[in-house]
C-alpha positions as CSV (number, residue, x, y, z in Angstrom):
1,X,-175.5,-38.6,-87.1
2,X,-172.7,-37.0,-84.9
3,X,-170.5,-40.3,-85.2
4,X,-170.7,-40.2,-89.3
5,X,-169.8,-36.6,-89.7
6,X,-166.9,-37.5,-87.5
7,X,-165.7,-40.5,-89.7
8,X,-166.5,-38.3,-92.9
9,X,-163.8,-35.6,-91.3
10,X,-161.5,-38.5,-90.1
11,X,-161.6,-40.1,-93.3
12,X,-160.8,-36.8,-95.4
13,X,-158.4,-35.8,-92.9
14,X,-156.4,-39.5,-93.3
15,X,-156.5,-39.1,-97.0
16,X,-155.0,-36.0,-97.6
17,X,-152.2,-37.2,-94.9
18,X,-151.3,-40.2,-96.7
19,X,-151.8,-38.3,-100.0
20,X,-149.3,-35.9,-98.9
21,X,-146.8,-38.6,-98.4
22,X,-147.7,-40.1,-102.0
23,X,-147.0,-36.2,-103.8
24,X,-144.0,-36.6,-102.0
25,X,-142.9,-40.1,-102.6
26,X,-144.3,-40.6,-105.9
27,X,-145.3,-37.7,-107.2
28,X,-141.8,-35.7,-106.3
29,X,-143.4,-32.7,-104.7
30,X,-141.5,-30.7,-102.2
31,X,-141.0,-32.6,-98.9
32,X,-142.9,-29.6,-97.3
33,X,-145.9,-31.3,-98.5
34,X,-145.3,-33.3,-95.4
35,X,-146.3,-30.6,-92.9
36,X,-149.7,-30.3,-94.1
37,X,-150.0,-34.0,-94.2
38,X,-148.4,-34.6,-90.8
39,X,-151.0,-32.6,-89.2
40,X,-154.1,-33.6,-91.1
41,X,-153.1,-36.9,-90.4
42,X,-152.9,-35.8,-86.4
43,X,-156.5,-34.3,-87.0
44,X,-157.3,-37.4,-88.3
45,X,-156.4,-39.5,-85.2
46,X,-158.2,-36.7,-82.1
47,X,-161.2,-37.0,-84.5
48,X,-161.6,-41.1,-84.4
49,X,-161.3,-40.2,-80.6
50,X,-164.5,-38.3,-81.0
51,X,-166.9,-41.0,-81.8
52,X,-168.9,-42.1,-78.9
53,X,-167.6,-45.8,-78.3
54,X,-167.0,-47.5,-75.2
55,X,-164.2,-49.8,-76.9
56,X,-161.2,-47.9,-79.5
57,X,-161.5,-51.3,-82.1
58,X,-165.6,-51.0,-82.3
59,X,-165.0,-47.2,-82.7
60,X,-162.7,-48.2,-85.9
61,X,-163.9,-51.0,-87.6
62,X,-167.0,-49.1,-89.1
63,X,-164.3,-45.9,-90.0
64,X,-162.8,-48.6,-92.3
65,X,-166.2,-48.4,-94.5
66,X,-166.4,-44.7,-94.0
67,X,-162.8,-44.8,-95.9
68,X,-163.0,-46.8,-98.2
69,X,-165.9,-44.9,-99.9
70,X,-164.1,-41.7,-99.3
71,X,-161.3,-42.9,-100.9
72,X,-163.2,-43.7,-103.9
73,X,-164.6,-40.2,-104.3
74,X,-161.3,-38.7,-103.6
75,X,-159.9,-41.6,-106.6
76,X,-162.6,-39.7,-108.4
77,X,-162.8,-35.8,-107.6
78,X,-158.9,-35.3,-107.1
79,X,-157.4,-37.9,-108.9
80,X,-160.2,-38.1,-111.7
81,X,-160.2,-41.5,-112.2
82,X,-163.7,-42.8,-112.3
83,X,-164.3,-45.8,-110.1
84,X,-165.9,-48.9,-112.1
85,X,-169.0,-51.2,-110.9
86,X,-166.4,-53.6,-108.6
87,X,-165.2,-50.3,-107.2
88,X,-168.6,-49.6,-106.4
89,X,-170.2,-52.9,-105.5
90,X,-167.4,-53.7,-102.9
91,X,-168.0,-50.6,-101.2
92,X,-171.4,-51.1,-100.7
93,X,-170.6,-54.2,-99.2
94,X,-168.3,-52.5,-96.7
95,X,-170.8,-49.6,-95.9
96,X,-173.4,-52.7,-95.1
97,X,-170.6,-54.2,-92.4
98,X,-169.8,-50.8,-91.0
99,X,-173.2,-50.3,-90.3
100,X,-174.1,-53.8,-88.9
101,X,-171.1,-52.7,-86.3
102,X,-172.1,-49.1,-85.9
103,X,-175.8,-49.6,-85.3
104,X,-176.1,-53.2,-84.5
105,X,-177.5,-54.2,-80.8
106,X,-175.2,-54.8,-78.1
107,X,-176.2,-57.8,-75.8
């Protein structure tokens, strides 16, 4: 349960980096939206380093499902656009892959 709390941090921490860097780029906010972003998007990175894999690429291919349904609920709660049933459905699929690499055996 440890390694999903870390990817739900990760995740929320990668978003409101890159988000930062959109307000700034497309939204014309201040470019001191960047500090804040430049450092969650540091916390970001020494929290991927937190989950308990032996290799950095099987420690990051599940994170990709972790973000893509956080980025969904952030389209939704900060952005408050609703996702639609594609939305949805393909991140379902993803979350099923993540967790076939997260949990699956290793020979």
């Amino acid at each position: 349960m440890k390694t999903v709390s870390v990817y739900v941090c990760a995740a929320l921490a990668e978003i409101a980096g890159c988000f930062a860097f959109w307000a700034w780029l497309r939204l014309g906010k201040s470019a001191w939206w960047l500090l804040p972003g430049l450092t969650s998007l540091i916390a970001f990175a020494v929290l991927l380093t937190l989950v308990e894999s032996a290799a950095a690429g099987r420690a990051y291919a599940p994170y990709g499902g972790i973000y893509i349904v956080a980025s969904l609920a952030w389209l939704w709660t900060v952005e408050h656009a609703r996702p639609d049933r594609w939305d949805i459905t393909g991140a379902g699929v993803c979350l099923f892959g993540a967790a076939i690499i997260l949990w699956g055996p290793r020979l």
